[in-house]
Structure formats: C-alpha cells, structure tokens
C-alpha positions in Angstrom: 0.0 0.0 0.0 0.9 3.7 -0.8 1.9 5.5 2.1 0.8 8.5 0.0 -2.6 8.1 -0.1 -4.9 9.6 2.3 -7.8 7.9 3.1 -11.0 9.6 4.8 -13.0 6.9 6.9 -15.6 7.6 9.3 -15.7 11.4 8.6 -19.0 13.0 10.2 -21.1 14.6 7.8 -21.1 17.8 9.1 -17.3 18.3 8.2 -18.6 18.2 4.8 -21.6 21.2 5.3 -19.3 23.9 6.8 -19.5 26.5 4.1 -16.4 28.7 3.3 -16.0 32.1 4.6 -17.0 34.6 1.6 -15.5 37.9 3.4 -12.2 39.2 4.8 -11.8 42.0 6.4 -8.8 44.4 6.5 -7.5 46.4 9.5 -5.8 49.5 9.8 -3.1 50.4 12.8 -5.3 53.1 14.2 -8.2 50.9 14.5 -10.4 51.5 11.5 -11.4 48.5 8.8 -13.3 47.6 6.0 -15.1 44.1 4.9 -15.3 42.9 1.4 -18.1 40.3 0.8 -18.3 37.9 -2.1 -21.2 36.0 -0.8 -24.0 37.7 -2.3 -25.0 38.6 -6.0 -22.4 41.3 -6.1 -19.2 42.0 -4.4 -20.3 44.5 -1.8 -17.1 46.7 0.6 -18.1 48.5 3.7 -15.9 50.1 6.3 -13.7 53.2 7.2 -11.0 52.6 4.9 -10.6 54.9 1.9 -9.4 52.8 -1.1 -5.7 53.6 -1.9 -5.4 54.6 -5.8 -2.7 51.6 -5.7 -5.4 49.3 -4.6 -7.6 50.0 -7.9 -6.0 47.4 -10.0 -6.7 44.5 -7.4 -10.4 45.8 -6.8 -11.0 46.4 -10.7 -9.9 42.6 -11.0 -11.5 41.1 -8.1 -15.0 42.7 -9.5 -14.3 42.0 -12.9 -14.1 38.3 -12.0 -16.8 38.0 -9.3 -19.0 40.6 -11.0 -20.3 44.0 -10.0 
C-alpha cells in the first residue's frame, strides 16, 4: 500500500456542510477597517477605509471576475 494516499473513513457529515467564509476583512493600525463580501450577487465593501489609488488594480480585478 501507498503511504501516499490519504484515506478519509468515518468522517461525520457535518465536516462536509461547513461552508467557506466569503468575506475578509482588512484592518488598519489606528483601529479602523473595512469588509469585502463575495457572498451575495455582487461584491459589496463597507468600512472606514478609503481605497488607496494603488489598490484600484486589485479591486478592478476582483469585480471583474466576481461581478459587479
């Protein structure tokens, strides 16, 4: 046998129903943050945190590819 090969026996089902986190949320030194959410129809941001004008090319991307 394959020392390599993982095998998964006895595993309750509810490893299988946790659902993925669909948000992260970014904090600043002084105390402020912001959440970005992917879970919904739309990628939704909320918080204190201005968006940097270096930032725009990795939000343009994210929405692009989750939609807006």
């Amino acid at each position: 046998m394959d020392d390599n090969i993982f095998v998964m026996k006895d595993m309750p089902d509810c490893v299988f129903a946790i659902e993925p986190s669909r948000t992260f949320t970014l904090y600043s030194p002084d105390g402020r943050e912001a959440t970005i959410d992917f879970g919904g129809d739309a990628v939704t941001y909320s918080g204190e945190l201005p968006v940097d004008e270096s930032a725009k090319i990795f939000f343009d991307a994210v929405f692009s590819y989750f939609g807006r």
